[in-house]
Structure formats: structure tokens, C-alpha cells
C-alpha positions as CSV (number, residue, x, y, z in Angstrom):
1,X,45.4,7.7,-56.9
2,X,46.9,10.2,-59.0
3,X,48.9,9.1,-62.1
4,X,50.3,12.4,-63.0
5,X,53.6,11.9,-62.6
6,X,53.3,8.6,-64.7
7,X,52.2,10.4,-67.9
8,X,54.9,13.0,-67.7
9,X,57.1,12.7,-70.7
10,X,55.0,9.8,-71.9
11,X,54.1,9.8,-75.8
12,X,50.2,10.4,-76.3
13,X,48.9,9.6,-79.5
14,X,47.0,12.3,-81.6
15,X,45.3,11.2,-84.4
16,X,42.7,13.0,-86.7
17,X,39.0,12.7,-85.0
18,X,35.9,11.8,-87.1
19,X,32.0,11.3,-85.4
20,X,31.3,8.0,-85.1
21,X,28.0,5.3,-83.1
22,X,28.8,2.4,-81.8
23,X,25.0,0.2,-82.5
24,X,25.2,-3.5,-82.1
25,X,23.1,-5.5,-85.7
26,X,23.1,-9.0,-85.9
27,X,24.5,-10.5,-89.1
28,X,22.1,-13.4,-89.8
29,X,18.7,-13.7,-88.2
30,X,15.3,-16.1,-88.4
31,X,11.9,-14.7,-89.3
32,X,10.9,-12.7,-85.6
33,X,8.4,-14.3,-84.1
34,X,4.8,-12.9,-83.6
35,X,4.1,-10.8,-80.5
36,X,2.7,-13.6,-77.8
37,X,-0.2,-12.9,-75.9
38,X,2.2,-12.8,-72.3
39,X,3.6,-10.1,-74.2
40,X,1.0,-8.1,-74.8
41,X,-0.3,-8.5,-71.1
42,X,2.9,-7.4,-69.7
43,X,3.5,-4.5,-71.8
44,X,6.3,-5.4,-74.0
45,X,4.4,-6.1,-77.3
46,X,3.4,-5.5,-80.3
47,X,5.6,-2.5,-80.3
48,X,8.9,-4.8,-79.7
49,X,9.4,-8.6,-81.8
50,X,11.9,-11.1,-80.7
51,X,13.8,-12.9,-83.0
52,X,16.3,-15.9,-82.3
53,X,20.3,-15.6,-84.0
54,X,22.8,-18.1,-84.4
55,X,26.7,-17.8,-83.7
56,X,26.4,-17.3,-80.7
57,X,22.8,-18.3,-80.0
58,X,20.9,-15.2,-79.3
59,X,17.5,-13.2,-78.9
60,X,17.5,-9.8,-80.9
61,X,14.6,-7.3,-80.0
62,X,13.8,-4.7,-82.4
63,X,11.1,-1.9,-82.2
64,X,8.6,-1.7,-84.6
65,X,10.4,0.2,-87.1
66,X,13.3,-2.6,-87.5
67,X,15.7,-1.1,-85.3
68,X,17.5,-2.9,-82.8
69,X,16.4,-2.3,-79.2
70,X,18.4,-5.2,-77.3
71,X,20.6,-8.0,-77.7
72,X,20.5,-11.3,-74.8
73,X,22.9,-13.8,-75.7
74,X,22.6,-17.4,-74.6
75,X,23.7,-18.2,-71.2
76,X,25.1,-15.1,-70.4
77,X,24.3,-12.3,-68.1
78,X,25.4,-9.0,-70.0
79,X,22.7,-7.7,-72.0
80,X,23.0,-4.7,-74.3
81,X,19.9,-2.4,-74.4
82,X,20.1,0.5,-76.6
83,X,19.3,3.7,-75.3
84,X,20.6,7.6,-75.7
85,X,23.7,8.3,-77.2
86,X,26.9,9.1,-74.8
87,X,31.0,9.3,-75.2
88,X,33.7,8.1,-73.2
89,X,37.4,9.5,-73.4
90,X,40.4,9.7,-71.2
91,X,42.4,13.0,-72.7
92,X,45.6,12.4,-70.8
93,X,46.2,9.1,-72.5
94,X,44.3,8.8,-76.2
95,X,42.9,11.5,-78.4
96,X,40.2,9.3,-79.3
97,X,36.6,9.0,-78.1
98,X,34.2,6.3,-78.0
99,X,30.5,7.6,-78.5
100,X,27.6,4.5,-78.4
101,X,24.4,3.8,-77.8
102,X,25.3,0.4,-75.7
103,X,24.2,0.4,-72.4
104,X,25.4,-2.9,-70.7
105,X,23.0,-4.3,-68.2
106,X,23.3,-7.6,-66.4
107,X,20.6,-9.8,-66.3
108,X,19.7,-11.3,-63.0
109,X,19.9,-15.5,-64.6
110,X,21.8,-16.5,-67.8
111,X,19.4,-16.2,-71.3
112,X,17.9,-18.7,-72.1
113,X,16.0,-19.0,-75.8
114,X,12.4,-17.9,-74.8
115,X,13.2,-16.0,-71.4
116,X,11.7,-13.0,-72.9
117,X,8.4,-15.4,-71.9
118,X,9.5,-15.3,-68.0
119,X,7.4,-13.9,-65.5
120,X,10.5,-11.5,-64.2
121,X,11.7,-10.5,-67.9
122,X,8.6,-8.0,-68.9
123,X,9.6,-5.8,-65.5
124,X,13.2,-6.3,-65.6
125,X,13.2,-4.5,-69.6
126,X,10.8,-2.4,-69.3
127,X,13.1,-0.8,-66.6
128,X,16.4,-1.1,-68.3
129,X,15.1,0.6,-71.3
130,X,14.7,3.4,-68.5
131,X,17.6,2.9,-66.5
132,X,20.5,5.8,-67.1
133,X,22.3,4.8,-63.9
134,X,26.2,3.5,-63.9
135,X,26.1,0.4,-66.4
136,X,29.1,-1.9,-67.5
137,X,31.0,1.1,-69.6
138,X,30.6,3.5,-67.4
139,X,31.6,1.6,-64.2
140,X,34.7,0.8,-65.9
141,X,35.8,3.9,-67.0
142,X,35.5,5.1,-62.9
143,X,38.8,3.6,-62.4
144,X,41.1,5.7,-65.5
145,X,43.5,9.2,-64.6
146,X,41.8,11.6,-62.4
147,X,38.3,9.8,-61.7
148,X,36.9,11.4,-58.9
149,X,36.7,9.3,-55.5
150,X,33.6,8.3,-53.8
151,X,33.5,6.4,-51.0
152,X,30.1,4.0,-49.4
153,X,28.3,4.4,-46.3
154,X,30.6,2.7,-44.3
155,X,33.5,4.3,-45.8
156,X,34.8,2.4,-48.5
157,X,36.5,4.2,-51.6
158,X,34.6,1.9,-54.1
159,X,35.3,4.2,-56.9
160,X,38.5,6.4,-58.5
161,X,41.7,6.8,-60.0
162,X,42.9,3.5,-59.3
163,X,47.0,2.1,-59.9
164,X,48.1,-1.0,-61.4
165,X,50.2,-1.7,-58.1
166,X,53.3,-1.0,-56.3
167,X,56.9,-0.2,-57.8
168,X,59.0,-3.9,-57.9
169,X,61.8,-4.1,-55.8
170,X,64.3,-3.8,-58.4
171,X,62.1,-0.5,-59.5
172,X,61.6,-1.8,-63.2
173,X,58.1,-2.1,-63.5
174,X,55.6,-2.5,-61.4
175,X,54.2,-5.7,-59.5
176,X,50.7,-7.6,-60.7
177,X,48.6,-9.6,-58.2
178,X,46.6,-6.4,-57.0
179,X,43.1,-7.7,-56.7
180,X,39.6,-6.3,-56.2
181,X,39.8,-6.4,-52.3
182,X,43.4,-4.5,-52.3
183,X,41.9,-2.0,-53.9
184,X,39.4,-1.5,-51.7
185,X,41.3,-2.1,-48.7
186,X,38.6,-4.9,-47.0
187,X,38.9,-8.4,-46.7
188,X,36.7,-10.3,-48.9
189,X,35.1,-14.1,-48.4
190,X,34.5,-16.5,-51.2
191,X,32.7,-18.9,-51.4
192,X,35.0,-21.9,-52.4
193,X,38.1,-20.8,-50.0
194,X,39.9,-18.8,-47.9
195,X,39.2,-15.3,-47.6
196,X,41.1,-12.7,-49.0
197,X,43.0,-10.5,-46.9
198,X,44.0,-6.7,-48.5
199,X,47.7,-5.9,-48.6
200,X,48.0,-1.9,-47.0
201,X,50.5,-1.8,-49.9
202,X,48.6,-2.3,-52.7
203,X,45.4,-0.5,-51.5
204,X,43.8,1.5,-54.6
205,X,45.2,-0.8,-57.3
206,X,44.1,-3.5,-59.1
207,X,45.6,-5.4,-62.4
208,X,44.3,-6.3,-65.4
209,X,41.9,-9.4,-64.1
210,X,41.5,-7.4,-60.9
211,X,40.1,-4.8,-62.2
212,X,37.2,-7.0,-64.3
213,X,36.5,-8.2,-61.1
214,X,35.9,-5.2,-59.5
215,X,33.9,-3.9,-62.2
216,X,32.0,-7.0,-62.8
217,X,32.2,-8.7,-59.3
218,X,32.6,-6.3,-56.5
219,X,30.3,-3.3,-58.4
220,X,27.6,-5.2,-60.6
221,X,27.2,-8.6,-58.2
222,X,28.7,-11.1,-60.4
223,X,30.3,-13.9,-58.4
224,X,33.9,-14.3,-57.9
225,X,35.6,-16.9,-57.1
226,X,39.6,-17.1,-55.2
227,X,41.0,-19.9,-57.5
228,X,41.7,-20.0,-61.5
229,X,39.7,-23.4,-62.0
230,X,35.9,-23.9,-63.1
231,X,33.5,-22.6,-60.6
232,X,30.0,-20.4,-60.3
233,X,31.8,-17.1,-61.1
234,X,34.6,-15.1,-61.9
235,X,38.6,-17.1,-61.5
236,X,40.8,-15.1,-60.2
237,X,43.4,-14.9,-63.4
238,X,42.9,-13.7,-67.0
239,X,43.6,-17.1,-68.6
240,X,41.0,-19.0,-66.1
241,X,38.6,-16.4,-67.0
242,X,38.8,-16.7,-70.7
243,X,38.8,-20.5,-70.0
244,X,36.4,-21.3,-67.3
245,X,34.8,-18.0,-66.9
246,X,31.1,-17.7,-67.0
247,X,29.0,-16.8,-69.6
248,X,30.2,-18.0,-73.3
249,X,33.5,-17.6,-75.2
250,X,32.8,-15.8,-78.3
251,X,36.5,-16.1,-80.2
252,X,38.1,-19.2,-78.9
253,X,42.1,-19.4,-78.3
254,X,44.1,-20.6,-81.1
255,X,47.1,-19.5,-80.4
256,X,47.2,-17.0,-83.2
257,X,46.4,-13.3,-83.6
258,X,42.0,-13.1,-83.1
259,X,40.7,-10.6,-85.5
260,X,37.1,-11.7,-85.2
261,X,35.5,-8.3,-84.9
262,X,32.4,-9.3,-86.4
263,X,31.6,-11.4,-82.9
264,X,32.1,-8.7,-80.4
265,X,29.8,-6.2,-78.6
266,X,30.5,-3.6,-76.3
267,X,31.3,-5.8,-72.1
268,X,33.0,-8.2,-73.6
269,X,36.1,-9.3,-72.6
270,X,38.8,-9.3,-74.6
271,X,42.2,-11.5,-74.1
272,X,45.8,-11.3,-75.0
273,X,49.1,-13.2,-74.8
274,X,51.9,-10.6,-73.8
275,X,54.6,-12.0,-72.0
276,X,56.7,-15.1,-72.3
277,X,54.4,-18.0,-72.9
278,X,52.7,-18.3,-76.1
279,X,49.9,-20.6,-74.2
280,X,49.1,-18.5,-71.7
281,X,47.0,-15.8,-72.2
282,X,48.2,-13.1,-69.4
283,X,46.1,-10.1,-70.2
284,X,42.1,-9.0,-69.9
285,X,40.2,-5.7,-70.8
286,X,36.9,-4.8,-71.7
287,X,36.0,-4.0,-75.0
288,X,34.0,-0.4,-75.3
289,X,33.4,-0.9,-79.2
290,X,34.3,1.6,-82.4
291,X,36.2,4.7,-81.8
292,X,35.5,7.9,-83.9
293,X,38.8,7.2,-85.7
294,X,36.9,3.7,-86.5
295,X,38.7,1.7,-84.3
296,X,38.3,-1.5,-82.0
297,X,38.5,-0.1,-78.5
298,X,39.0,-1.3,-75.0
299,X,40.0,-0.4,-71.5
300,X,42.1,-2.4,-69.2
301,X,44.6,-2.4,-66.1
302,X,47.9,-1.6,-67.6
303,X,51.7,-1.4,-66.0
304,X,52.8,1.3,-68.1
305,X,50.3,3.8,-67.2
306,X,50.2,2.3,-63.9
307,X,46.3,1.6,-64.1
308,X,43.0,1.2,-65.8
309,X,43.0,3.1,-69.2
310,X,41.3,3.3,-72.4
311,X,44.4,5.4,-74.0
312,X,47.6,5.0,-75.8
313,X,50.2,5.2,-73.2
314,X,52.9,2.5,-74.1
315,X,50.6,1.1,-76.7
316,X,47.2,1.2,-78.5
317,X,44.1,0.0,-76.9
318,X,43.5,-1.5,-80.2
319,X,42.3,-4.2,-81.5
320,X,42.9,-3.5,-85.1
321,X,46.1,-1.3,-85.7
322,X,48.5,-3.8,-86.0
323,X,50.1,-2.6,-82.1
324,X,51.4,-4.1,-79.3
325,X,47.5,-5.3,-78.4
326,X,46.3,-5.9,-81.2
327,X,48.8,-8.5,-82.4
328,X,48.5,-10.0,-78.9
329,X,44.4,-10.6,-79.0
330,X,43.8,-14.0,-78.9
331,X,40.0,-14.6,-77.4
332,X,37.1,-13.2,-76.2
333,X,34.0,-13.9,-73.7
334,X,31.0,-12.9,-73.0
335,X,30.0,-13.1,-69.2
């Protein structure tokens, strides 16, 4: 959907650009481990050492010059391989840019500390070092101002321009509860309830925790769930997800402004407390990682701009400039 006449007369940000890379290091690591002889044999050694880090519990692989090649964090699926360097931007609503070398990839089963040992890891790396095909950023940035459509085999728009939803009764605002199915206009059935059921009305929008299930649910396979309690998969609501979501919470909620930086890689999800109730965190987005201003970036669902955006219409996608979203971060996960 085209969100043209939502940007007219809206106040875009400029800002003064500067080049920057987005590269994941650890900050503390053990001694890396010798190449094992299962490494050897399927292809991923000596070339590549794995080392174990703490906070959060993680294998780092680096090549044989030092750099680092990969990152799998314990019990989580997302996995950032390094490979060529690409940008993101969304000119109709920031200035800014975020070029990285992050390509997020999810693994088929949660890390585990040794996985790298498995019999299906050797294959599965080998071609994700390879693999230059839609990954977590790029997915997610499908969804922002002019995105071209594409539509499946059987018809299905899975992909473009998409709206937050539909224009409140009272015409202030717009309304939330625009999931992942409304946006693609099919019913959908979960596993632990009732199926969900598209409203024609909201077809081609999606809000904030919507739109992480779309990108991480409907697109990369992760499960998703119809209620906001603990389950195998994705709740339906931002605060469930930062709660009970899969994976492992990085910055925990403590009520208080997160500015915990440090623990964040490009996929994660980022959470923030916006509205009325300080205890209920009402907002989700997906962080994309330094901007060539040197900023903490993400890209979310938003009312204002009426959709996904990683821009600066009615407000920063910030993390660190003291905005509307930055004061309001509060948590992150990764799934």
C-alpha cells in the first residue's frame, strides 16, 4: 500500500552522513578451542576456530586471521554470519543508512554449546556463508514506503509496502491489532487455538508485533502462536514476546530507560513502553545495528507513518538520541 499521502507535510530528519560497518566482536572470550577432527572431515577446519563467550552464552567463530566469521548464541535460532558488505535506507522517512556486514540466518534447532560438533551443522554453515538470498534485515525492510509487491504461487501478496492499519472511527490515529494473516489476507491455524480469520479491512497491514511475526513467523518459519502466554513460538503481543518469547532475553525489563548497547546484534528485538502503563511494554522492532551517523538503529510497525519504517517520521528510530524511542527502550531478545 502506498503511504504517500502519509508523508506529505511530515518532518524528515536530515542529518550530516558519515561511512560507517556494522561487524558484530565479542567483548570477553575463552581460549578457542583446537580444530576437532569432525571438523576437519566436514570441511569447516582448521581454517575456522570456535570459541565459547559468556553474557549471553555463546559460540564465536573466527577465520584464521582473527576475524569474526559468525556468532550462535545459546538457545536461540538467529545466527549472524558475516558476509559482503550491503546498506539499507528508506529516503522518504530518514536521511540515514545502515551499511553491515550481518547477515541473519536462522538456524534450524536452538545453539547449544558444542552444536558446531553436530552432524547437520558442517552443511548447514558451509552454506550460509554462501547464501546471499533474503535473510532477517532484508525481509524486514520488504514491508517500508514503496516496497515493490510480489505475490506466491497461489497468489498471495507475501511481500510490500504494508500499513499499520485502518483509520479509527473517531479518525485520530489509526487502529492496532492488524496481524500477520490480515496482512496477507488468508486464514491462518495455530497450533494451540482457534484459527485466525483475516479482516478484508485490515488486509496489507500489520502493527508493530504483527509485523515480527510476519517477518519471523510467516517468512522465515518460526512458530507462532494465537495467545500472549508461554508456548513453542512467537505470542501474539509485544509484551508476551519480550516475556515468554523464544530464544533468550538479552536486556531484561526494569522498568527504566535500557541503554545496554553493548548486548545487542543486528535481529534482535528491541522493546519499548509508549503508552499509558509504565509496566507494560506496548512496542517491538528489530534492531538493524549502527547507522552512518553512528547511531543505534531499528525498524518497526509505526502509527504515525502508518507502517513498517526504519525512518524518522514522528520520531527517531533510535536507540540512543535521547527521542521518543529511545527513552522508551526497555528490553531486548534474541529469538
Amino acid at each position: 500500500m502506498n503511504r504517500k499521502g502519509v508523508l506529505a507535510g511530515a518532518g524528515v530528519a536530515v542529518v550530516a552522513l558519515v561511512a560507517g560497518v556494522v561487524v558484530f566482536w565479542p567483548e570477553k572470550s575463552t581460549v578457542a578451542a583446537p580444530p576437532t577432527a569432525e571438523q576437519v572431515t566436514a570441511g569447516t577446519a582448521p581454517e575456522l576456530t570456535f570459541e565459547r563467550v559468556n553474557s549471553p552464552g555463546r559460540t564465536v567463530v573466527r577465520d584464521r586471521a582473527g576475524a569474526v566469521t559468525a556468532t550462535f548464541t545459546d538457545d536461540a535460532r538467529t545466527a549472524l554470519v558475516n558476509g559482503s558488505l550491503r546498506s539499507f535506507s528508506e529516503p522518504k522517512a530518514t536521511a540515514a543508512k545502515v551499511s553491515t556486514t550481518a547477515w541473519v540466518r536462522l538456524l534450524p534447532q536452538p545453539w547449544t554449546a558444542g552444536a558446531e560438533k553436530a552432524d547437520w551443522f558442517a552443511e548447514w554453515f558451509r552454506a550460509a556463508r554462501q547464501d546471499t538470498t533474503p535473510d532477517v534485515l532484508e525481509i524486514a525492510t520488504q514491508y517500508t514506503i514503496d516496497a515493490p509487491s510480489e505475490k506466491d504461487a497461489s497468489g498471495v501478496r507475501f511481500r510490500g509496502d504494508a500499513s499499520f492499519g485502518p483509520v479509527k472511527a473517531s479518525g485520530a490515529g489509526r487502529q492496532e491489532q492488524s496481524d500477520f494473516y490480515d496482512y496477507l489476507g488468508v486464514p491462518w491455524k495455530f497450533p494451540n487455538g482457534p484459527a485466525g480469520a483475516p479482516d478484508r479491512g485490515r488486509y496489507g497491514a500489520v502493527d508493530c508485533s504483527g509485523y515480527v511475526r510476519l517477518v519471523f513467523g510467516y517468512r522465515l518459519g518460526m512458530p507462532l502462536l494465537n495467545t500472549n502466554a508461554a508456548g513453542p513460538g512467537l505470542p501474539r503481543r509485544a509484551f508476551a514476546i519480550s516475556e515468554f518469547g523464544p530464544g533468550v532475553q538479552l536486556v531484561p525489563n526494569k522498568l527504566r530507560r535500557a541503554t545496554d548497547y553493548a548486548a545487542l546484534q543486528p535481529g534482535d528485538l528491541v522493546f519499548f513502553e509508549l503508552e499509558d502503563d509504565p509496566e507494560t511494554l506496548d512496542h517491538v522492532g528489530i534492531y538493524l545495528g549502527i547507522d552512518d551517523r553512528g547511531k543505534h538503529r531499528f525498524i518497526s510497525s509505526r502509527e504515525r507513518i502508518n507502517g513498517p519504517t526504519m525512518g524518522d517520521v514522528g520520531g527517531t528510530s533510535l536507540l540512543d538520541d535521547g527521542g521518543t524511542y529511545s527513552t522508551a527502550w526497555r528490553s531486548a531478545r534474541r529469538l
